[in-house]
N, C-alpha and C positions, 0 to 999 in steps of 0.2 A: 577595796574591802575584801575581808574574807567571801566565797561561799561554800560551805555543805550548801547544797542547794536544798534553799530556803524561801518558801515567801511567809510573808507576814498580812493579813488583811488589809485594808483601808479604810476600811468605813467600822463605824460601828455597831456592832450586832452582837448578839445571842444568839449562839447556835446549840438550840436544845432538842436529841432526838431526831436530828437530821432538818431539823425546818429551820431556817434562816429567817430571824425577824427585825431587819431594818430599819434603823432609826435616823439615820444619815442621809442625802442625796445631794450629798455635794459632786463638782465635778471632779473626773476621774482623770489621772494622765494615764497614758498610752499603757504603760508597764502594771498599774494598778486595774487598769480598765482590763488586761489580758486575765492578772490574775484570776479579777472577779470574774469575769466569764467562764474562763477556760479550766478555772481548779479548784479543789476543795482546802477548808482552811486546813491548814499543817501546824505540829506540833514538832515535828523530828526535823534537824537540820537534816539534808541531806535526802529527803523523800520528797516525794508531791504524787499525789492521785490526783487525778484528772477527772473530769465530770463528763458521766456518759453521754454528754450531749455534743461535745469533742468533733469537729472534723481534722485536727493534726498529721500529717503526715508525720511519721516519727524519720522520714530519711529526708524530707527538707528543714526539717522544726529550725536548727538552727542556722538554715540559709534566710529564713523567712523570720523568725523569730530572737535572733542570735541575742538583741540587744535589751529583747527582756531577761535574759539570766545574766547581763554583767558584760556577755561579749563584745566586744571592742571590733574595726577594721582591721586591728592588728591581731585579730583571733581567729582562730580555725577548728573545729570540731569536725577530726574525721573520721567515718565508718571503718572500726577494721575488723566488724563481726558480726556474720547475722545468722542464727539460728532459729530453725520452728522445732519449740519441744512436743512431747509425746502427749500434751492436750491441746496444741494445735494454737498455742500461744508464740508470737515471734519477739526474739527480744535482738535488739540494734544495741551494739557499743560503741561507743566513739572516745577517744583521744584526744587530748584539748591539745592545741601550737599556738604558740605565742610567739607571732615576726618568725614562722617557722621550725622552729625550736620544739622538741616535743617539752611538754611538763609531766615529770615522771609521776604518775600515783594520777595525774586527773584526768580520771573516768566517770562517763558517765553513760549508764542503760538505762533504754528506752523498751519498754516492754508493751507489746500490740494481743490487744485477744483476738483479733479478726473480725472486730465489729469497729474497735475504736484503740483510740491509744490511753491505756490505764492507766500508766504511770511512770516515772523517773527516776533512780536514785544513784548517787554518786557525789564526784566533787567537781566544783567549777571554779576556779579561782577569777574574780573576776574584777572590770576596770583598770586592766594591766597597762603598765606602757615600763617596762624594763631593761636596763641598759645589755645587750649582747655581745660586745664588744670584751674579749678576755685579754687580761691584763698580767697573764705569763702561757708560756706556748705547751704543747699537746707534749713534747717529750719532757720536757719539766714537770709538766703533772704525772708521766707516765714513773717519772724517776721519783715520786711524792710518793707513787701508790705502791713501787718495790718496796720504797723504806718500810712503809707499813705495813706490807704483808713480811718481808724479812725471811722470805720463802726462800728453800732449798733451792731448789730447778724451778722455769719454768718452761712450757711447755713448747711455746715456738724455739726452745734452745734447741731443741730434740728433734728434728724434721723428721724422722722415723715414726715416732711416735705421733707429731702432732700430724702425720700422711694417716696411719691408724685412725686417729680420735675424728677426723674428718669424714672418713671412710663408716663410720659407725654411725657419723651424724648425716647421712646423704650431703655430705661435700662443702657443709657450712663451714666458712673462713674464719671462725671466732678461736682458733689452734695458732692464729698467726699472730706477730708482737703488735700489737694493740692501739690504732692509733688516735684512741680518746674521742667520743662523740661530744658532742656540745648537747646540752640539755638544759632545762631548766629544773628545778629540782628546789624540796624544801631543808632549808639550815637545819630546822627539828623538824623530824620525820615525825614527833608524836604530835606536832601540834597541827594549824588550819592550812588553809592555803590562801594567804594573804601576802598582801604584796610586800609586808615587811617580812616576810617568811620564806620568799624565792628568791632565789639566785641562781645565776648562772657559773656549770657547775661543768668537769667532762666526768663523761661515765670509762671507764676503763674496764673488760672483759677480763682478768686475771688469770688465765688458765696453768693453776701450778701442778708440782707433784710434793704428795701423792695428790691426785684430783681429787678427791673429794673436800681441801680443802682451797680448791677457787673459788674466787669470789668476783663479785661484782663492787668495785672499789671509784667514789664519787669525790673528786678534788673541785672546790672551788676556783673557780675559774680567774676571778679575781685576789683574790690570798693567799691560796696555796694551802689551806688546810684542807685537809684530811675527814671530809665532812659524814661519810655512812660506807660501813662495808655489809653485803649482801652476800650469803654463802652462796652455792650454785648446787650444790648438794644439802639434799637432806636424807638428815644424816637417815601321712596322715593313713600311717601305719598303724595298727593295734598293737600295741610292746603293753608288757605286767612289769614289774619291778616291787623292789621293798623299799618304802619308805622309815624314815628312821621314827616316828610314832603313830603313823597311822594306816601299821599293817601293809598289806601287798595289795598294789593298785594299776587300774590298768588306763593307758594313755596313750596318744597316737607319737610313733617318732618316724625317723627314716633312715634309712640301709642306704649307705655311700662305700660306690666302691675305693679302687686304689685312688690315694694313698691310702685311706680310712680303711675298706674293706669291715667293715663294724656298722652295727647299728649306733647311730647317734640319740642323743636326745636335742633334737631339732622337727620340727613340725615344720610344713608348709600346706597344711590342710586347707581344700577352697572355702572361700567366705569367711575365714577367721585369718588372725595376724598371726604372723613366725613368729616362732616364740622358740629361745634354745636357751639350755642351759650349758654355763661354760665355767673353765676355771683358767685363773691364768692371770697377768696382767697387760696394760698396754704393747707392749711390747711382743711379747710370746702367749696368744690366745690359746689356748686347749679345750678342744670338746671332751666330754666323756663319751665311753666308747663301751660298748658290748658287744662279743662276736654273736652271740642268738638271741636277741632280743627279750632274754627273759631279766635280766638285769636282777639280778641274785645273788650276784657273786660281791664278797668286801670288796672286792678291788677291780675294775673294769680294765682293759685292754692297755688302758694309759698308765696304771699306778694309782689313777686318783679313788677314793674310796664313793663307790657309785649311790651307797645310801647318801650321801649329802646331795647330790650332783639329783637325784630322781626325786628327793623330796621338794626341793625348790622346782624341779620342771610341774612335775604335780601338782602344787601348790600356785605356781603364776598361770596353770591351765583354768583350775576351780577360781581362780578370784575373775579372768578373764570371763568365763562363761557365767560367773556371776554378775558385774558390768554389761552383760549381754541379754541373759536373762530377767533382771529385776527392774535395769533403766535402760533397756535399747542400747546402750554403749557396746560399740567396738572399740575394744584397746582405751587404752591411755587419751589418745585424741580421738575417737568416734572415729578413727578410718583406717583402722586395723592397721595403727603402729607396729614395728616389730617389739618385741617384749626380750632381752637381750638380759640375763641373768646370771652373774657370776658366786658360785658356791665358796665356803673354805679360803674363803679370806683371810691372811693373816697379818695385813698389812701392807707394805711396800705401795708400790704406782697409784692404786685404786682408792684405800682408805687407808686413813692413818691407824686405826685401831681394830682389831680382830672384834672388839668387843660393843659390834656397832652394826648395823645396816644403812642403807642408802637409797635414795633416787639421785642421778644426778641428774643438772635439769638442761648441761648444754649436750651430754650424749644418749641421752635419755636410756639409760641403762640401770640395772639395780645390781646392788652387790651387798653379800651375806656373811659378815664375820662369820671365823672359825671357832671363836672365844679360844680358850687357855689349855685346851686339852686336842688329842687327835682323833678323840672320839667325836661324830656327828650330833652326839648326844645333848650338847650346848651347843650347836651352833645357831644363827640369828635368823633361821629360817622356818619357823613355824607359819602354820598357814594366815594366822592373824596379820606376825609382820610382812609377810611376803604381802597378804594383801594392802595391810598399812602403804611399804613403800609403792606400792602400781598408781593406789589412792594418791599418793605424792602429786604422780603423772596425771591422771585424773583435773588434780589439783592444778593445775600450770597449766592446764589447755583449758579448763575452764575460768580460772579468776587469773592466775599470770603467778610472776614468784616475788615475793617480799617475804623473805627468810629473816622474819624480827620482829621483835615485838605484839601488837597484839594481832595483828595479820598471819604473821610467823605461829602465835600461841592455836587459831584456828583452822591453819592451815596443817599442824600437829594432831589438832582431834580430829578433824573431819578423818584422816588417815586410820586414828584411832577406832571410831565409830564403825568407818566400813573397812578394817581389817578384820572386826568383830562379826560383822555380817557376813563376812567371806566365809569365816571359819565356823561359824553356826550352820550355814546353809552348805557348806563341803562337807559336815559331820553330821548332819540331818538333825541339830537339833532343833527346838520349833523355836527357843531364846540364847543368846550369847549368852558366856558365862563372863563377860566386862572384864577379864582380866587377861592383861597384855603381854603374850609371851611366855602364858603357864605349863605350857607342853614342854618348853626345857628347861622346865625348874619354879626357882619364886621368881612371881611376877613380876615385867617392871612398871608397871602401870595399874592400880585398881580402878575403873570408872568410878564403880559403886559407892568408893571409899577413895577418893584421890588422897585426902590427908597423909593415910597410911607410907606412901614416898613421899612425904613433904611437898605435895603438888598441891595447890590451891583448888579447893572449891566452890569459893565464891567471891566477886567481882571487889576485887581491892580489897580481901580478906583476909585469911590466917594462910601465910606462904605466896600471897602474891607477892610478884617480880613486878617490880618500876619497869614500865618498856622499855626507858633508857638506860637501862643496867648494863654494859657489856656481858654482864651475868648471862648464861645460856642466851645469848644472843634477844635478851630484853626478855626470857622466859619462855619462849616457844615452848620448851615442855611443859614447864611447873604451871604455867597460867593455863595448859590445851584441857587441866583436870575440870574447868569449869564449863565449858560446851559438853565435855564428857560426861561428868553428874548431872547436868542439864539431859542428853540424850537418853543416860540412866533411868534419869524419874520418869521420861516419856514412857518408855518403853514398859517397866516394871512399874511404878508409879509409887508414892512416898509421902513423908512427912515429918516434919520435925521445926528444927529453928535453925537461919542459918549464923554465919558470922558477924550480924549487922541485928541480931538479936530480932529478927522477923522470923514471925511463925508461919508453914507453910504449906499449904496439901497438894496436892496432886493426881489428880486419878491414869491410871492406865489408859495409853491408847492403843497396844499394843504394839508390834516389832513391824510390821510392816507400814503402818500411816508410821511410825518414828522414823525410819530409813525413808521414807519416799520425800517426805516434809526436807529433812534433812539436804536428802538430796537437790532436790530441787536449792533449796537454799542457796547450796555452793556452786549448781552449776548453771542457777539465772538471773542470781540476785546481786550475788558480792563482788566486789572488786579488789584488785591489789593494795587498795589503803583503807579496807572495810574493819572494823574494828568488833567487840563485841555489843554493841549497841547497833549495830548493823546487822549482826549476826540474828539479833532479836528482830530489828524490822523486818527484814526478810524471810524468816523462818513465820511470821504471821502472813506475810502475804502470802508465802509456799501453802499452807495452811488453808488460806483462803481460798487459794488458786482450785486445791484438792478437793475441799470440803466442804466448803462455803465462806462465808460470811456469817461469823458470830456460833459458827457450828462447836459441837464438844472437842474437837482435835484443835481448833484457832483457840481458844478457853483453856486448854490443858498447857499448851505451848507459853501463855502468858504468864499460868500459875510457873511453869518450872522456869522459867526464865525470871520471873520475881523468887523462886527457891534460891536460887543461885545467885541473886545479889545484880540482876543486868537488868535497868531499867531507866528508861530516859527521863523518871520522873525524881521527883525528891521521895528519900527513901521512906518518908513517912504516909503512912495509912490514912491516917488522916492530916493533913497539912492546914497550917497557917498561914497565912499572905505576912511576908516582914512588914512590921508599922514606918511610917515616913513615906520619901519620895519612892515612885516605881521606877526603878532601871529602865529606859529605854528598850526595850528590842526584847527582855525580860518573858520569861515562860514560867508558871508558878504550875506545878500539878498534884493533887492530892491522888492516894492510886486509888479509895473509894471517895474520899470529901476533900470539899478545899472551904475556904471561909476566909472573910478578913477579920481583923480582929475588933472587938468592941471598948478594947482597954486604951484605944492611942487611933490616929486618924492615918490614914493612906490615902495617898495621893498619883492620880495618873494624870502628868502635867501634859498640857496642849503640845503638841506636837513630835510627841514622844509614841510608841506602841508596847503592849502588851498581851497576851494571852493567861488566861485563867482556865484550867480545866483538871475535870475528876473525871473520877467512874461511878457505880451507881448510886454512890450517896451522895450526891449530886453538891452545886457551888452555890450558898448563901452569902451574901453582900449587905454587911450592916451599916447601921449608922456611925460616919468615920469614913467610911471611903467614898471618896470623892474621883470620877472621873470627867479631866475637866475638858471643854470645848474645845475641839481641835483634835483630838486624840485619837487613836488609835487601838480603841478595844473588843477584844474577844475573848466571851466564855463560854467555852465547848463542853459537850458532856458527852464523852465515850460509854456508850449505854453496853457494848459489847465491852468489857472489861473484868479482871480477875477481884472486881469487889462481891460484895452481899448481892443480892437480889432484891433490892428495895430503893429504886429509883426514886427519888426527891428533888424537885430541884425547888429551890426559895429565893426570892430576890426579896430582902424587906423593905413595907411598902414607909419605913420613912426614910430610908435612904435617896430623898427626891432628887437629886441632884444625879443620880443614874436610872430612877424610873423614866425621868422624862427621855432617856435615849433608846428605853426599851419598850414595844408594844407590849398590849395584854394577850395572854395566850391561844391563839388558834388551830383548828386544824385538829390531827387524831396525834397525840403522843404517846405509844406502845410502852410502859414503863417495865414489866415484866412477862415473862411467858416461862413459868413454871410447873410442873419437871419438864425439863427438855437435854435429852430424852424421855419421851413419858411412852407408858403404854396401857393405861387407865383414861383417865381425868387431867385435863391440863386446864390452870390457872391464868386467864389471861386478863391483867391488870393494864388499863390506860385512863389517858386526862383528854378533855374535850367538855367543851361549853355544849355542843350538842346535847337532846335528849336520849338516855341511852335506846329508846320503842323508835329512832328514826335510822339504826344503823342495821346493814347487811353484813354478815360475816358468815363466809365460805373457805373453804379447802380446795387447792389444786396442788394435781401432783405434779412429778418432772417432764410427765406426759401433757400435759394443760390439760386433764380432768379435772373436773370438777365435785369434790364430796361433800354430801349434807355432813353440815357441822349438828352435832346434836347438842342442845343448849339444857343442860342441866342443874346452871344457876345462876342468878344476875344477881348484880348488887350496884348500888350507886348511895355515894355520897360526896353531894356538890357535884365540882369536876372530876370526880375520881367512879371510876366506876369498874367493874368487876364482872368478868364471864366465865363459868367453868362448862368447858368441852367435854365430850366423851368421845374419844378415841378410840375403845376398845374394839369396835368393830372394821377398825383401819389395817389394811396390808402395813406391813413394815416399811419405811422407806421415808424417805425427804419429802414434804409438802411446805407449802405454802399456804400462809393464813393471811385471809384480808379482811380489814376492816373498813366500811363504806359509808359514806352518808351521800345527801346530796351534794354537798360542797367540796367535801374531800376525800382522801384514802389511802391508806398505812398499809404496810406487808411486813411478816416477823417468816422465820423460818421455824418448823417443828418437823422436828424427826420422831416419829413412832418407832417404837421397839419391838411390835408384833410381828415374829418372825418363827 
């Protein structure tokens, strides 16, 4: 079977509001039994949060627990990464082997807060037993993957060149003629990972010229087809200098005597990466050169014209002390990469086109078309893209490289996003101006307006690219315009309707939670085969990580992500259940209601599963749906969600035939707390059989103080009852509200705005 890793329940239940109400107690096996203990119900292939009550080791789980996700004796799942980020969260990656074989793309992170293990997300493919045995040899595939590149030169012909390319990469042998790894690998890279979907496949390193167009070239192993090509490029001295738009600027280089005898633009300052800028290609490297370190003159020591050569060193300085100042990052990998920069490109060895930039990702170098003229005036080094391509490098030490399709599409904006950071905070201003590349000329990119170049801004929209397009390599640009508008409305915030005729708002949460949210996203969340629905899960849980749970920045994230058309739900607002049988394994979600219908009967056959879940206009169940003994159901209500504020939830009481699998309601269920933000009067609406004269309700801050709630209005009708707070004499800041009786006890979060 496939997995996104996924569990589905076993028992059946209602989960309204966070309470689990049980109507099942049949026995469990092993794999069911973990579930239910150890995790919360899941809706998104591919996630799982875990229940704070969790003892997990996240670096034995699947020595101990392998056989709950799928893995087999013939599986391996190994660590090849662990980091603790800047809130003191560790998160483990692991590599799935199958009979020792890597499987390209399945990953899976394991994220730890340092109390417990939170959660999961990635891909497992699981229940393998697949044949590894290749049925034509390593140079026959190598001679499959020349046909199809049909490339000029390549690199190991050149032993000069491939000694250089070596030398640039601390002495990695991927310069030499390639002798095809064995892997296991998916036929369509767009679809699951299932065992009708892998095969065993060799990967070939491609290193051509000009380099920037190798690639990473996959032949089956069995056939001999030509199954996926992966680019490999996309596309402490005081010195002053003039840069070609942003005026005279001052930056550290260093004075080398003979041969040089010149000031270089070369840095080896302590605690930061070398970083130089150069011109030249494989072959004949050229610094620029200045005899007085004022670097002023058109033409440096060399010939080469030093404004192009100072504005790229300047610009890959700002984007670096950017990555250092905003998220703790050193360099491209956190450990003070060197930053290796070639100006005035006009093609030949490096890239094939003047009218282009780059990260490559085997010499981890950038390079900066000269475009069409000899003036620096076009060239491809404004400080956005300079920081775009470092963001490339960023990019590849944190999630890895899949140059295609929708991986490829966010792996393009993330670069996007924080080329725009770079160059707002190098120019002091307090917001980007989202447009890619405007310093030398018209833009090539608008966030704000992707349309404008024919880039999509919403998910299967007007100008989206089919992944499988050889087109722009399944879209990497045209599709990166929808995280882009996505990060847009964050930031500035918006409204409108998008391509799927949903209307949508947005509020501002300003330029710094949008970068941080963001970031976090790409460098804890995603993997090499993460998609934009990935990109959503994880930008809520970054969200969550930052701000809370259920906070206004987790809420704003949800709305721009429904702007933009990316959502794991059915695109309707309110939704219907289809009439007849329920698909097996089937997820129905309304984004505020879901309903079955009253017009025709549905049916959840014994032995089958499904989920049912909305947001705050909660799930009604009429007469007509039958779920029948044996089954497997769940309806979840996401109370933290981008609907209305008017939580409802109905089960009708003649639909007997699922009353009797569900109790009657218990417990406190918090259905609203609004404004939140408030800084007046806050509205807090919940259900309970309780009397409302037997509950406590208190205020604590992030400190565990405790503040009198001042009670300014009560209402009750039936189980519905009603409390307006006064706030206004509250400091600013995050509290905690509880609600208590004897038997039980609910917590909402409220932020006050008094500040």
């Amino acid at each position: 079977m496939n997995k996104r890793i996924k569990f589905l329940t076993k028992r059946c239940f209602v989960l309204i509001s966070g309470c689990f109400l049980i109507a099942s107690a049949s026995a469990q096996q092993t794999r069911e039994a973990f579930i239910e203990k150890e995790t919360k119900p899941q809706e998104e292939k591919g996630w799982i949060d875990f229940r704070e009550s969790n003892t997990l080791n996240p670096q034995t789980l699947f020595l101990e627990h392998g056989d709950k996700f799928g893995l087999t004796t013939q599986d391996e799942m190994r660590q090849f990464r662990m980091n603790t980020d800047d809130i003191g969260h560790t998160h483990f990656r692991f590599q799935q082997y199958h009979k020792g074989l890597k499987i390209v793309g399945a990953e899976t992170i394991l994220h730890h807060n340092g109390l417990y293990l939170k959660s999961m997300n990635g891909d497992i493919a699981e229940n393998l037993n697949l044949n590894i045995q290749p049925a034509i040899s390593s140079e026959s595939g190598l001679q499959l993957s020349k046909d199809a590149l049909n490339a000029v030169a390549y690199v190991w012909e050149n032993p000069e060149i491939a000694a250089k390319l070596s030398n640039m990469s601390n002495g990695e042998k991927n310069f030499e003629k390639p002798d095809g790894e064995l892997v296991i690998c998916r036929k369509n890279w767009n679809a699951e990972f299932t065992a009708d979907n892998l095969i065993l496949a060799y990967r070939f390193r491609m290193m051509v010229l000009p380099v920037d167009q190798s690639k990473d070239v996959y032949v089956d192993a069995i056939t001999g087809d030509v199954i996926k090509q992966i680019p490999l490029a996309t596309n402490c001295n005081n010195n002053t200098g003039n840069t070609t738009w942003y005026g005279n600027k001052s930056f550290n280089a260093g004075y080398y005597g003979w041969p040089n005898n010149a000031w270089l633009l070369e840095s080896h300052c302590p605690g930061e990466a070398t970083m130089r800028s150069l011109r030249g290609d494989p072959l004949l490297i050229y610094n620029y050169g200045d005899a007085d370190g004022s670097w002023t003159d058109a033409n440096g020591v060399n010939g080469y014209n030093q404004r192009a050569g100072v504005t790229t060193y300047w610009a890959i300085h700002k984007a670096y002390d950017y990555y250092k100042n905003f998220h703790s990052r050193l360099s491209y990998d956190n450990a003070n990469g060197q930053l290796d920069c070639f100006s005035e490109i006009s093609g030949g060895l490096w890239i094939s086109s003047a009218e282009n930039a780059s990260w490559n990702t085997v010499t981890h170098h950038m390079s900066f078309g000269a475009d069409n003229t000899s003036s620096p005036t076009d060239d491809w080094n404004t400080l956005d893209i300079v920081g775009h391509e470092m963001t490339h490098g960023v990019h590849q030490w944190s999630i890895g490289n899949n140059y295609s399709g929708q991986p490829g599409a966010l792996d393009e904006s993330f670069a996007d996003i924080f080329g725009e950071c770079i160059e707002a905070n190098a120019k002091g201003n307090a917001l980007p101006d989202f447009l890619i590349g405007a310093d030398k000329g018209t833009p090539i990119r608008y966030m704000s307006n992707p349309n404008i170049k024919f880039h999509a801004d919403t998910y299967y929209g007007t100008f989206w690219v089919d992944p499988s397009d050889p087109f722009d390599n399944g879209g990497v640009h045209f599709n990166s315009g929808i995280q882009n508008f996505w990060f847009y409305l964050l930031v500035m915030g918006g409204s409108g309707t998008n391509d799927h005729g949903n209307n949508y708002s947005v509020a501002s949460i300003g330029l710094n939670a949008a970068r941080n949210i963001a970031y976090r996203n790409m460098d804890v969340y995603l993997t090499t085969s993460s998609g934009f629905v990935d990109a959503r899960e994880g930008s809520l849980r970054a969200a969550q990580d930052l701000f809370g749970w259920c906070s206004n920045e987790m809420l704003q994230v949800a709305k721009a992500w429904y702007a933009v058309g990316v959502s794991i739900y059915s695109p309707d607002w309110n939704y219907t259940v289809p009439c007849g049988t329920v698909a097996s394994g089937a997820t129905y979600r309304g984004i505020d209601k879901l309903r079955t219908s009253n017009t025709c009967t549905t049916t959840l056959p014994s032995g089958s599963s499904a989920i049912f879940s909305s947001g705050f206009g909660g799930i009604t169940l009429v007469p007509g749906f039958t779920a029948t003994s044996g089954c497997a159901f769940t309806a979840a209500i996401d109370y933290c969600n981008e609907g209305a504020y008017n939580l409802r939830t109905t089960v009708s009481t003649e639909s007997e035939n699922v009353i009797q699998k569900i109790s009657g309601l218990s417990g406190i269920n918090i259905l609203s707390v609004y404004p939140n933000p408030a800084s007046d009067k806050v509205y807090v609406t919940f259900e309970s059989v309780t009397d409302l004269s037997a509950f406590r309700i208190n205020l604590t801050d992030v400190a565990g103080r405790n503040h009198a709630a001042t009670l300014v209005e009560t209402k009750t009708t039936g189980e519905l009852k009603q409390v307006v707070l006064d706030v206004s004499g509250l400091s600013g800041g995050l509290y905690m509200l509880f609600i208590k009786d004897d038997q039980y006890s609910t917590s909402s979060k409220i932020v006050v705005n008094n500040y």
